[in-house]
C-alpha angles and dihedrals in degrees: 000000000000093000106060133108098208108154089012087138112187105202094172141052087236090056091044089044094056124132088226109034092179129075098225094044083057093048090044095055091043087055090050106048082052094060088041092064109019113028093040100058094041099052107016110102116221091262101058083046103050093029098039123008105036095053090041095064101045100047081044086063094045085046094050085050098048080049095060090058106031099034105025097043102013106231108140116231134188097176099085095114086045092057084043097068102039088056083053096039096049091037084056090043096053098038094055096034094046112073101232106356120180113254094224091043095050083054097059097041088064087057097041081052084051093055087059099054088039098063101029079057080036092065103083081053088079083061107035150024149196123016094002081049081050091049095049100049086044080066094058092062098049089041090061090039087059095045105053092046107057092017097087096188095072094057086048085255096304119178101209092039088244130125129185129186129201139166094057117179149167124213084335105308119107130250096205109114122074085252101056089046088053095046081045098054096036082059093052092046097041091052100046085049098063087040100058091040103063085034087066087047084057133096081242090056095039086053085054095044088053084044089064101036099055113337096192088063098043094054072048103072090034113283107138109225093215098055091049107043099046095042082061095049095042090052094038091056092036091056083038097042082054083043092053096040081049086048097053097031105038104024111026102022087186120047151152138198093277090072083071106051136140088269089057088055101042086050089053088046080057106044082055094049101044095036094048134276116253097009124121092200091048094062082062096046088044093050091048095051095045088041106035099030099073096036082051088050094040088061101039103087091052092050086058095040092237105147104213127168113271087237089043084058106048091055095048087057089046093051100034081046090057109044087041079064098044079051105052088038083060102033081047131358097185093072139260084296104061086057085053095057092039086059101047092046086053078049089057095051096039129168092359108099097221 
């Protein structure tokens, strides 16, 4: 009975067009937020920062960004490792080359750098779909593997192709302990959710959305296909190319193109898949199961007290990890977050049976 909105009267188009319609929901994120900010950081010891939280934001954000794309307009990519880098590699660029850059700003000129890349590889997407979408954007990745790796310009002419950054700061207070890069990186996810939230409520959103659906009848009743599919991939590259400069900055500090490889964009694929296409809260979902499960995995077997050889061990999580994702896409192939709101409609109706 805790989860009804009985005599939640909505007297306004401002109170109807809210992100969060339901009291509790509202109550629920506000909670949550608290924890987020304050609990966390207070309780919360460096491993569980620089192991758990700190990776699962930002592949949370590259994961809201390949969402965008693949679950809100439905193209298909396999760069977004790829897009990744190049948002790392320019925000390094601009924050060594330019005499006292802005850390924040160095940031969002990687992803701005990213949007670039994204719609110019965004381009064959006017003309196919599916796998050969698949394929073209595929290309993207090797293309800035390739890149970053003979183009020596990019590294700051670094011998071994690898960059590192240090003294980061922000209005002049440094980002330096596991907390404030938590804190950082919180800011940057929380922002770009609500963001992207009210950008897919939007016409722009609901273009995208048609686009997806079928996108003969929606050029039908007047979306233009090229508006809409390179403004999601624009936007997608722009949120990935900010998760990959946090990536390298916050989380690595010294990286090389390796860091961004195929492997990076097929996990992210995942996280959206498993997690569900064209949810907000399902990028979140996706980025927990592919971050916290094989920790958890890894663990398991000293919580119980069970000694098994480290290799042993390793194959057992890879295998468990596998067949856990064969499981939910069966149990449910639209993704984690379909289960979520098929237990809070079943809330709403408790403990009636219809």
């Amino acid at each position: 009975m805790l989860y009804r909105e009985n005599g939640q009267f909505k007297t306004t188009y401002s109170a109807d067009q809210q992100i969060f319609t339901i009291r509790q929901d509202r109550i629920a994120i506000s909670l949550l937020m608290l924890v987020a900010f304050v609990a966390v950081p207070l309780l919360a010891s460096e491993y569980l920062f620089r192991a758990v939280l700190i990776p699962f934001l930002i592949l949370s954000l590259a994961a809201l960004g390949l969402n965008v794309l693949v679950g809100y307009c439905g193209q298909i990519s396999l760069g977004t490792g790829g897009f990744m880098a190049v948002g790392a590699y320019m925000a390094y660029n601009a924050f060594v080359r330019v005499e006292g850059m802005p850390l924040i700003v160095a940031i969002l000129l990687g992803g701005v750098c990213a949007t670039g890349v994204g719609v110019l590889f965004g381009i064959p997407s006017l003309r196919i779909k599916g796998l050969y979408l698949a394929v073209a954007t595929l290309a993207a990745q090797f293309f800035t593997d390739w890149a970053f790796l003979r183009i020596k310009w990019f590294t700051n002419d670094s011998s071994s192709g690898s960059v590192n950054v240090a003294d980061l700061q922000v209005f002049g207070f440094a980002i330096d302990t596991p907390v404030q890069k938590y804190l950082f990186c919180l800011s940057f996810v929380a922002l770009f959710a609500l963001l992207i939230k009210n950008l897919v409520r939007s016409h722009i959103g609901r273009a995208w959305m048609a686009m997806r659906d079928m996108d003969v009848a929606a050029a039908v009743i007047g979306i233009r296909p090229i508006h809409a599919k390179l403004s999601a991939f624009a936007v997608s590259s722009f949120v990935v190319g900010v998760a990959g400069a946090l990536w390298g900055f916050v989380h690595l500090g010294s990286w090389e193109p390796a860091a961004f490889g195929i492997n990076r964009s097929f996990d992210l694929l995942f996280m959206v898949i498993i997690g569900g296409l064209g949810s907000v809260m399902g990028s979140f979902f996706g980025a927990a199961f592919i971050v916290l499960l094989p920790i958890l995995l890894d663990h398991l077997p000293q919580w119980f007290g069970i000694a098994l050889d480290t290799a042993l061990a390793a194959h057992l999580t890879s295998m468990i990890f596998g067949a856990l994702i064969v499981f939910f896409l069966i149990k449910e192939p639209h993704g984690l977050a379909r289960l979520w709101s098929t237990a809070k409609e079943k809330l709403r109706l408790w403990p009636f049976p219809h």
